[in-house]
PDB file of N, CA, C and O in Angstrom, chain B, residues numbered from 101:
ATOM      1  N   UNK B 101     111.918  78.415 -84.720  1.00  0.00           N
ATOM      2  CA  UNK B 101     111.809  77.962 -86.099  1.00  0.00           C
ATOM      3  C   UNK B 101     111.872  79.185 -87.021  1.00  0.00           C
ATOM      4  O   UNK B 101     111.385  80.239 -86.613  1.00  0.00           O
ATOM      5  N   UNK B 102     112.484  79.118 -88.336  1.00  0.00           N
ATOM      6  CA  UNK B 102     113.011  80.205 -89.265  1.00  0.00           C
ATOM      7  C   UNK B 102     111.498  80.467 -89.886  1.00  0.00           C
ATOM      8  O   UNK B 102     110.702  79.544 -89.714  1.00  0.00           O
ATOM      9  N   UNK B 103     111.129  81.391 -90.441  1.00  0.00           N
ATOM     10  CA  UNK B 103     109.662  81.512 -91.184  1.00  0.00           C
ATOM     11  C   UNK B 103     110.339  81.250 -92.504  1.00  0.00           C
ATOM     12  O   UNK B 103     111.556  81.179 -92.675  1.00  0.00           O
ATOM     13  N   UNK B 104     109.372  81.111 -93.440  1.00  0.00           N
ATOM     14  CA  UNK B 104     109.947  81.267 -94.931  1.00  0.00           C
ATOM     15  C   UNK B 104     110.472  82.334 -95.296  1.00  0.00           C
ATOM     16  O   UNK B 104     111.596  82.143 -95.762  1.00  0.00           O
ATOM     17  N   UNK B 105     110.126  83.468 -95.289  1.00  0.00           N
ATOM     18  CA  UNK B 105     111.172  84.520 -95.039  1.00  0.00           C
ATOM     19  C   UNK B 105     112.690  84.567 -94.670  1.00  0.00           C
ATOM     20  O   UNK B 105     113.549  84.938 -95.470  1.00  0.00           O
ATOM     21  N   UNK B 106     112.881  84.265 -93.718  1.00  0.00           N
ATOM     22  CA  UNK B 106     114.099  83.952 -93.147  1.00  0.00           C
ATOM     23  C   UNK B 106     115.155  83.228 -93.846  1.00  0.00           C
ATOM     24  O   UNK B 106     116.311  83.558 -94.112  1.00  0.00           O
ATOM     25  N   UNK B 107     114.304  81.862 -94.146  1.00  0.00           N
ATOM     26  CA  UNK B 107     115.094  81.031 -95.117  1.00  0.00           C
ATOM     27  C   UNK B 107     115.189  81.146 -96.239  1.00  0.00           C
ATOM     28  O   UNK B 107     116.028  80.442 -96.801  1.00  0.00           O
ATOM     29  N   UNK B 108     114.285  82.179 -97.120  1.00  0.00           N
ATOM     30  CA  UNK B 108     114.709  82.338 -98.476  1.00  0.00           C
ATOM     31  C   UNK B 108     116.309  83.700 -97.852  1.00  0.00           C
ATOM     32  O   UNK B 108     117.494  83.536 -98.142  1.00  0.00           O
ATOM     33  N   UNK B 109     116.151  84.023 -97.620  1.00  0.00           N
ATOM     34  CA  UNK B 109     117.392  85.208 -96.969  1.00  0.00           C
ATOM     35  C   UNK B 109     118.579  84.862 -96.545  1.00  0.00           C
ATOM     36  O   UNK B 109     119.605  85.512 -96.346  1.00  0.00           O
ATOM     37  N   UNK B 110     118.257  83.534 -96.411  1.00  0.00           N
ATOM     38  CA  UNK B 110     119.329  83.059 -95.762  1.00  0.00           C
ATOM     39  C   UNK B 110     120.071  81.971 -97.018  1.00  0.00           C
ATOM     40  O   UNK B 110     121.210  81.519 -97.133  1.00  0.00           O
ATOM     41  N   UNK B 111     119.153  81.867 -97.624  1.00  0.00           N
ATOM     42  CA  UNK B 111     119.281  80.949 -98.895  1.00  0.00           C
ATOM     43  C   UNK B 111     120.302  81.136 -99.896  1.00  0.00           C
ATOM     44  O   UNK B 111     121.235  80.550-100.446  1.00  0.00           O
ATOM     45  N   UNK B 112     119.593  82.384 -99.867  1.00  0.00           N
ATOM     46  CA  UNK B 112     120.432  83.848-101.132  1.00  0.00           C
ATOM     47  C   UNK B 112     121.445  84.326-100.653  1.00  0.00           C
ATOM     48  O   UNK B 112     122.367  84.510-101.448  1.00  0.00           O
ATOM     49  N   UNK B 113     121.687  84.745 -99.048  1.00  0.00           N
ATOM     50  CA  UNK B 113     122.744  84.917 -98.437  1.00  0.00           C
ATOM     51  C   UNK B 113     124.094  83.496 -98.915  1.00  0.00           C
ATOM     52  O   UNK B 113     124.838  83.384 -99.889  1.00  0.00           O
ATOM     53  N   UNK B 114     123.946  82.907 -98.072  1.00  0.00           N
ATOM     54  CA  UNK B 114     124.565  81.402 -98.327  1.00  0.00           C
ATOM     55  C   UNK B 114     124.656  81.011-100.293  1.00  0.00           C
ATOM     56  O   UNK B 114     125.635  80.302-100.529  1.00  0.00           O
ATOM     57  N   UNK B 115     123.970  81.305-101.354  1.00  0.00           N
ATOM     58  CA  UNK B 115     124.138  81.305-102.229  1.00  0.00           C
ATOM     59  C   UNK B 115     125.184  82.664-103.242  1.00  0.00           C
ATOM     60  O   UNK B 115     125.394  82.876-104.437  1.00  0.00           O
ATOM     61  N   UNK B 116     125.466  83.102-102.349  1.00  0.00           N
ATOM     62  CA  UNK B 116     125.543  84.514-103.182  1.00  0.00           C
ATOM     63  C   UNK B 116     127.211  84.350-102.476  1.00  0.00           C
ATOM     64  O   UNK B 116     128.137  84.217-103.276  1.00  0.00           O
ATOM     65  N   UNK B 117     127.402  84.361-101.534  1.00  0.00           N
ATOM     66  CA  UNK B 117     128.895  84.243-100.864  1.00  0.00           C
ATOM     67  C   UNK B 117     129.400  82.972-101.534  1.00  0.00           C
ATOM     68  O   UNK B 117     130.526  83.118-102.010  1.00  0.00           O
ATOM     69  N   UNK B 118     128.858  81.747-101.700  1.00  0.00           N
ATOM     70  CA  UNK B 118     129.853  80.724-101.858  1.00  0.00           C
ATOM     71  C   UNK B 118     130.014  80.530-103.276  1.00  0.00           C
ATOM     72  O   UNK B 118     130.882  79.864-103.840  1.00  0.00           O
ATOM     73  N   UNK B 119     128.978  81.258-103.832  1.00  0.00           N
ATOM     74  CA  UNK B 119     129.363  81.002-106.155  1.00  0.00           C
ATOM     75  C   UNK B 119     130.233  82.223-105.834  1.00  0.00           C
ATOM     76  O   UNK B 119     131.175  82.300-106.622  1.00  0.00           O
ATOM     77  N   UNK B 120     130.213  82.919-105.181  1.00  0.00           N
ATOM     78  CA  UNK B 120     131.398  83.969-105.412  1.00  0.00           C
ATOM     79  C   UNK B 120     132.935  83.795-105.252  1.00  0.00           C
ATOM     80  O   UNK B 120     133.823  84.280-105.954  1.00  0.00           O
ATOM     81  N   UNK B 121     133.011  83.209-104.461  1.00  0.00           N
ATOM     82  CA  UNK B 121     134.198  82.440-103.488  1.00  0.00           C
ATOM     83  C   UNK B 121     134.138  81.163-104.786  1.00  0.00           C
ATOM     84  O   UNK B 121     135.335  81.115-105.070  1.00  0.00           O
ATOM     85  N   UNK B 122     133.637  80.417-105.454  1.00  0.00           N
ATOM     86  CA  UNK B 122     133.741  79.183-105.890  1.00  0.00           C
ATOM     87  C   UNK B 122     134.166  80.128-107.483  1.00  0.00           C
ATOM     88  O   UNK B 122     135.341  79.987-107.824  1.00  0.00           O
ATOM     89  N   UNK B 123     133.431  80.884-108.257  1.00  0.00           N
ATOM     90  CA  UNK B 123     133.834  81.577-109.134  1.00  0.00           C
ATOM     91  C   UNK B 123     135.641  81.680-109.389  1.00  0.00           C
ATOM     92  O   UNK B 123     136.462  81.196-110.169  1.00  0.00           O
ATOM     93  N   UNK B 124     135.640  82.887-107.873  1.00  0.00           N
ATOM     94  CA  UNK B 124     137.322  83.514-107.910  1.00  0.00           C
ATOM     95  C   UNK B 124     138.056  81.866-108.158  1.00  0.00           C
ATOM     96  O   UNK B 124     138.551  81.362-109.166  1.00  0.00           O
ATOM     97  N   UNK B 125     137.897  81.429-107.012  1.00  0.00           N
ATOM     98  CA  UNK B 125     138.622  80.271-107.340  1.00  0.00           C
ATOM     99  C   UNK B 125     139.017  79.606-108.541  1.00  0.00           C
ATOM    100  O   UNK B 125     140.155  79.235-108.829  1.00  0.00           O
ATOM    101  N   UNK B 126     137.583  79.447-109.464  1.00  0.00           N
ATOM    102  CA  UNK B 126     137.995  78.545-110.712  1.00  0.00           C
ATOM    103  C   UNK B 126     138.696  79.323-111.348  1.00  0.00           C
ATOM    104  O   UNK B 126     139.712  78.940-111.927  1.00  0.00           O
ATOM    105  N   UNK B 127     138.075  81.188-111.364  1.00  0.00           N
ATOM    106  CA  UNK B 127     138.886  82.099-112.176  1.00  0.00           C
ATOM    107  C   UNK B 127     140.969  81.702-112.079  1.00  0.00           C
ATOM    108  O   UNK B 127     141.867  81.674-112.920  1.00  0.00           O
ATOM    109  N   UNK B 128     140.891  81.465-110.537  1.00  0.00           N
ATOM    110  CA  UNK B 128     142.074  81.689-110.116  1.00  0.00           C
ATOM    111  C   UNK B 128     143.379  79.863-110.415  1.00  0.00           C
ATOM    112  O   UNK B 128     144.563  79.571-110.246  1.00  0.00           O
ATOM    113  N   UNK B 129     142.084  79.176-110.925  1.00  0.00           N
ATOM    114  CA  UNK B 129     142.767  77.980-111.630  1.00  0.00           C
ATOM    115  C   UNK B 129     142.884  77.235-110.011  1.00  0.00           C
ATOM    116  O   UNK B 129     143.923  76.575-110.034  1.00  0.00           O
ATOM    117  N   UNK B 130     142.408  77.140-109.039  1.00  0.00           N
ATOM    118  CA  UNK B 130     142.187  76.848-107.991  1.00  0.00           C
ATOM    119  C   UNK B 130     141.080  75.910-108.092  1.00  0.00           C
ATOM    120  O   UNK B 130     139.938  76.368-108.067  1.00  0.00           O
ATOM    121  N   UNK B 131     141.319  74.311-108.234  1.00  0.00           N
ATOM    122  CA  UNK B 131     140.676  73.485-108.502  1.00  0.00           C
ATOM    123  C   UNK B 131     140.119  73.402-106.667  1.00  0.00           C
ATOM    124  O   UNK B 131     139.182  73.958-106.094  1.00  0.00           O
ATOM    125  N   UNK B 132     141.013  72.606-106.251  1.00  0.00           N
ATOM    126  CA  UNK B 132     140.427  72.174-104.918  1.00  0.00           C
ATOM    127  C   UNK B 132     140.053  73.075-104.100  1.00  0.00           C
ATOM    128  O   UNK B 132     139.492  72.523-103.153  1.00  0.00           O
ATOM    129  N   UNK B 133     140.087  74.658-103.933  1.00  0.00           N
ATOM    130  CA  UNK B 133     139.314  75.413-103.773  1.00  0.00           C
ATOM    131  C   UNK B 133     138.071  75.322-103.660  1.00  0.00           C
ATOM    132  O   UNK B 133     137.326  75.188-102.689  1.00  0.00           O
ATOM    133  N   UNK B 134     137.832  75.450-105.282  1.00  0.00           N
ATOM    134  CA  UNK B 134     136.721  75.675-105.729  1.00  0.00           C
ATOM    135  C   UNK B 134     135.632  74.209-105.187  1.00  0.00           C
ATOM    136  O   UNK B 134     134.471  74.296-104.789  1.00  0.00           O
ATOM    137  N   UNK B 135     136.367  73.083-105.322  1.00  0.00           N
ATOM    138  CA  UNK B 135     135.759  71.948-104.558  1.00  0.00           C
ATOM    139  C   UNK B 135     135.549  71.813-103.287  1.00  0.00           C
ATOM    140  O   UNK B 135     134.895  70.943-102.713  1.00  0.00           O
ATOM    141  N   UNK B 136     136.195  72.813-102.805  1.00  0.00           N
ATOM    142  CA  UNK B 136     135.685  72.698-100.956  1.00  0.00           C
ATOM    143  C   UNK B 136     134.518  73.352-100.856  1.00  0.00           C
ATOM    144  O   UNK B 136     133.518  72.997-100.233  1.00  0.00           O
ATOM    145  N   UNK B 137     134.694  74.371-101.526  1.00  0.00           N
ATOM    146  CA  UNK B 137     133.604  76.169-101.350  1.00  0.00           C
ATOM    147  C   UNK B 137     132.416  75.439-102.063  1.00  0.00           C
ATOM    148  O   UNK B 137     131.370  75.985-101.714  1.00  0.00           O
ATOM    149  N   UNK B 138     132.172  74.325-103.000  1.00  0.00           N
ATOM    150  CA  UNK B 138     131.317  73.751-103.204  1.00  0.00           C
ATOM    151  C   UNK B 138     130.590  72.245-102.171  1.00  0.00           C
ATOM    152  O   UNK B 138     129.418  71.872-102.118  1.00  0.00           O
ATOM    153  N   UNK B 139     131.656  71.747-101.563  1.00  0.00           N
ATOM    154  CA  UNK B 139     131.409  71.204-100.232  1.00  0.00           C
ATOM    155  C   UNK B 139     130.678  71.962 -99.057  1.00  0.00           C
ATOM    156  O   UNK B 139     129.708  71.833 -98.311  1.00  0.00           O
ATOM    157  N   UNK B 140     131.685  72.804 -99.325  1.00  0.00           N
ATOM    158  CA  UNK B 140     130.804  74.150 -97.834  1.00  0.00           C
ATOM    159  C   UNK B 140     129.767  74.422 -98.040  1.00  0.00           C
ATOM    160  O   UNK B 140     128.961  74.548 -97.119  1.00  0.00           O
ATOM    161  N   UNK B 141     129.273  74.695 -99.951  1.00  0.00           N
ATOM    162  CA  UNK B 141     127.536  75.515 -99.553  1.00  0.00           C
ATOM    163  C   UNK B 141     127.232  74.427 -99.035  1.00  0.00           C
ATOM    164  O   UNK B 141     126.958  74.311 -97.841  1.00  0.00           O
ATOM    165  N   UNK B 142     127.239  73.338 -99.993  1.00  0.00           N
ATOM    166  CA  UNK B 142     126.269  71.936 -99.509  1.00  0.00           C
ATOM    167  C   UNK B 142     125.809  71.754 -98.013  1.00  0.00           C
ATOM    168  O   UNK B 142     124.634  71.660 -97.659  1.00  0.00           O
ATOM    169  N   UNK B 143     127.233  71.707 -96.945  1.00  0.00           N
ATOM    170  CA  UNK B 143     127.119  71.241 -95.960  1.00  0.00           C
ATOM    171  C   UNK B 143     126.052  72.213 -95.149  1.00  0.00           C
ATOM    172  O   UNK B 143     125.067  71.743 -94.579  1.00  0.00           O
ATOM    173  N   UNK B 144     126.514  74.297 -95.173  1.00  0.00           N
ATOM    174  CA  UNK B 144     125.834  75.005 -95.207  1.00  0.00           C
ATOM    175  C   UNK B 144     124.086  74.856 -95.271  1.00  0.00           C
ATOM    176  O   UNK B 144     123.170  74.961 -94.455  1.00  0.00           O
ATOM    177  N   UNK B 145     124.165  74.662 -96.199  1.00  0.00           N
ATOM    178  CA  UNK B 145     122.654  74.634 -96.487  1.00  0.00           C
ATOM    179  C   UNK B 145     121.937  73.012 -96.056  1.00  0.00           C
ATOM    180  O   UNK B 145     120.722  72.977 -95.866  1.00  0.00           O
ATOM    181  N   UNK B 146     122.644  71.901 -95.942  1.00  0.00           N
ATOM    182  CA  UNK B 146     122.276  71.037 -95.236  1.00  0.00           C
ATOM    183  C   UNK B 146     121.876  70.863 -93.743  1.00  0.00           C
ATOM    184  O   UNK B 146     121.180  70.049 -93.136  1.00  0.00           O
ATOM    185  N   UNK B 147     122.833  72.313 -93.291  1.00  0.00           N
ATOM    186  CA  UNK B 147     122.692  72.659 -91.800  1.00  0.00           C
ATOM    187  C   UNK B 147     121.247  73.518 -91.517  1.00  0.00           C
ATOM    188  O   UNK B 147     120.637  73.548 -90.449  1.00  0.00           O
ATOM    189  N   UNK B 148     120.858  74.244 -92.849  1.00  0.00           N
ATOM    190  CA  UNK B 148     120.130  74.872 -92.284  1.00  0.00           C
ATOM    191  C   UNK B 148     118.468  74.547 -93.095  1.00  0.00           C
ATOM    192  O   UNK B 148     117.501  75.286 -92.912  1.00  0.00           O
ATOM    193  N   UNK B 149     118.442  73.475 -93.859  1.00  0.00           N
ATOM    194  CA  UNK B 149     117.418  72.687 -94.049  1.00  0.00           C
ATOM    195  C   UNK B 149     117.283  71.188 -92.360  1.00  0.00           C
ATOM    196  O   UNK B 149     116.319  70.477 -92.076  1.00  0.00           O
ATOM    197  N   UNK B 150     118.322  71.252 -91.838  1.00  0.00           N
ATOM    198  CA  UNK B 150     118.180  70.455 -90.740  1.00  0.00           C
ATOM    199  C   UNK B 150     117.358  71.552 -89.681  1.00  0.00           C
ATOM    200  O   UNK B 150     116.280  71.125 -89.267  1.00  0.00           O
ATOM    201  N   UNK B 151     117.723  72.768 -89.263  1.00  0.00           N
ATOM    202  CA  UNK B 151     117.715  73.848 -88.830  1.00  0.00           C
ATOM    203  C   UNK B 151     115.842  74.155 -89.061  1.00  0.00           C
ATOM    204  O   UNK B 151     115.000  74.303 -88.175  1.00  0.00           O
ATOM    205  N   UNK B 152     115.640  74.174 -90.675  1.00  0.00           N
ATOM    206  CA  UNK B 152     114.041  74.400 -90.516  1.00  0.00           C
ATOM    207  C   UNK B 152     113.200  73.350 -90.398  1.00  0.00           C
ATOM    208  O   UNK B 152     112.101  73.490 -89.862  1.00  0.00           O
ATOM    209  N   UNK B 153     113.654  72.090 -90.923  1.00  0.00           N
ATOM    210  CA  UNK B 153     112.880  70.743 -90.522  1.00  0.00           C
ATOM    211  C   UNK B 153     113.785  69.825 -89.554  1.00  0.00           C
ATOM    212  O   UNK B 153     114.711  69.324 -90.193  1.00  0.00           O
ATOM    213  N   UNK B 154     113.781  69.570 -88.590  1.00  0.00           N
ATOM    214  CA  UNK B 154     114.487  69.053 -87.548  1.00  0.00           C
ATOM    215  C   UNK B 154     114.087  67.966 -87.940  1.00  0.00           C
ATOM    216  O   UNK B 154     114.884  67.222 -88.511  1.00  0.00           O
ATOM    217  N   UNK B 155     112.723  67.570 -87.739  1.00  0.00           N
ATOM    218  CA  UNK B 155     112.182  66.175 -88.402  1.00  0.00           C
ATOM    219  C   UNK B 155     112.757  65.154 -89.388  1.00  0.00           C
ATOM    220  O   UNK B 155     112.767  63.934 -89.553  1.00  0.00           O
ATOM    221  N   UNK B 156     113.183  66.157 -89.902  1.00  0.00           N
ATOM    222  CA  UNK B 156     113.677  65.405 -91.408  1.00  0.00           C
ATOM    223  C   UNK B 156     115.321  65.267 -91.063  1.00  0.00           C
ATOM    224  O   UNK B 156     116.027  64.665 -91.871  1.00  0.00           O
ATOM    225  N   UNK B 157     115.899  65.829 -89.866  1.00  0.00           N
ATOM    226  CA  UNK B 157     117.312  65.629 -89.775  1.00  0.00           C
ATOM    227  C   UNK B 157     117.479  64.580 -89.080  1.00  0.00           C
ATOM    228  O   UNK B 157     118.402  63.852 -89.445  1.00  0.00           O
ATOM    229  N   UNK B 158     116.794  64.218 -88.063  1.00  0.00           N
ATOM    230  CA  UNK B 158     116.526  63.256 -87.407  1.00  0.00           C
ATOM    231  C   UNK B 158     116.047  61.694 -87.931  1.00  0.00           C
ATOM    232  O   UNK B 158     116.347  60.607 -87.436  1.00  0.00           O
ATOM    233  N   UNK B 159     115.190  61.997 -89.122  1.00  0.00           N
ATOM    234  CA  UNK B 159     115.123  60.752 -89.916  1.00  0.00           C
ATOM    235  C   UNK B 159     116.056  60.559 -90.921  1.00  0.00           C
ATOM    236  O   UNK B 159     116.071  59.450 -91.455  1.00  0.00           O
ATOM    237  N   UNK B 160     116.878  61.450 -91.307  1.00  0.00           N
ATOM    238  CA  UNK B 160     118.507  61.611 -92.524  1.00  0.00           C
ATOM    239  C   UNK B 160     119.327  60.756 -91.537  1.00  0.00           C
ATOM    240  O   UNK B 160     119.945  59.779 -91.959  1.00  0.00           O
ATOM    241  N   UNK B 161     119.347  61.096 -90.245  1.00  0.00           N
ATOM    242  CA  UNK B 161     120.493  60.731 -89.297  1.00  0.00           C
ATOM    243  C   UNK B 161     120.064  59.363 -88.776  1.00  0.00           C
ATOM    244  O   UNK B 161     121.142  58.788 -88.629  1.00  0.00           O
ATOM    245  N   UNK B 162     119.302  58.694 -88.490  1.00  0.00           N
ATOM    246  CA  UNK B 162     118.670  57.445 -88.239  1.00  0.00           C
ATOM    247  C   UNK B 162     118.540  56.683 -89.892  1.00  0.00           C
ATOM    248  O   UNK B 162     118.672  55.464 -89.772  1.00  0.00           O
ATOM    249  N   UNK B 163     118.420  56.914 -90.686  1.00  0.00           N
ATOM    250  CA  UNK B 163     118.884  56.583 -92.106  1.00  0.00           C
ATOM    251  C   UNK B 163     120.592  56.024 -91.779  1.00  0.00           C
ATOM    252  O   UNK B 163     120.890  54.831 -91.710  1.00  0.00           O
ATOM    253  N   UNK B 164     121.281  56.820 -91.657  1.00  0.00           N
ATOM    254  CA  UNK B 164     122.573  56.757 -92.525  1.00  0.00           C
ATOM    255  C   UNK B 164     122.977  55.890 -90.904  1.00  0.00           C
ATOM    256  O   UNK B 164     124.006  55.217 -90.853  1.00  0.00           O
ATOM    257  N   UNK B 165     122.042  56.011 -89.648  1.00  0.00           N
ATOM    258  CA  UNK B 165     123.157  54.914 -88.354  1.00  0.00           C
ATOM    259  C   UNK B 165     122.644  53.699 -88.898  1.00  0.00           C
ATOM    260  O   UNK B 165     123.160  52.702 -88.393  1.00  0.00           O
ATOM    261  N   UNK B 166     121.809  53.487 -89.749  1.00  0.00           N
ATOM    262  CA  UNK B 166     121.127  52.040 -90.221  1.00  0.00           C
ATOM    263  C   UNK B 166     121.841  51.205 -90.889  1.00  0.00           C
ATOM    264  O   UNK B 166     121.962  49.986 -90.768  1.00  0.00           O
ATOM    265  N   UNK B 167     122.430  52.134 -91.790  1.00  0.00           N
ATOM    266  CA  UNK B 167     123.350  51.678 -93.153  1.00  0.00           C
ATOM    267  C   UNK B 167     124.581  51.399 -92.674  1.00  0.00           C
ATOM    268  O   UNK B 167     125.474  51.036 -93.440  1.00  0.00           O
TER     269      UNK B 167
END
């Protein structure tokens, strides 16, 4: 399991690469770019809030086989 430490580091890591990458893009008039690299943090950081609460990925994922 990540400590809080870890995950703020990893947070800022993962935040700091993908507004950068999502930035150039819009700079670069690169719409769907910029819409993936905003897909990616999401998924990113969805992986790694699953990653520190497993619990909670497991009840997200039993959620959405319900529906």
């Amino acid at each position: 399991m990540m400590t809080s430490q870890q995950l703020a580091e990893e947070l800022k890591r993962i935040a700091t690469t993908q507004v950068s990458d999502i930035t150039r893009a819009v700079k670069e008039g690169q719409k769907s770019i910029a819409l993936n690299e905003v897909r990616d943090m999401a998924r990113r950081i969805g992986l790694l809030a699953d990653a520190f609460d497993p619990k909670s990925a497991a009840d997200t994922s039993s959620d959405v086989e319900a529906a």
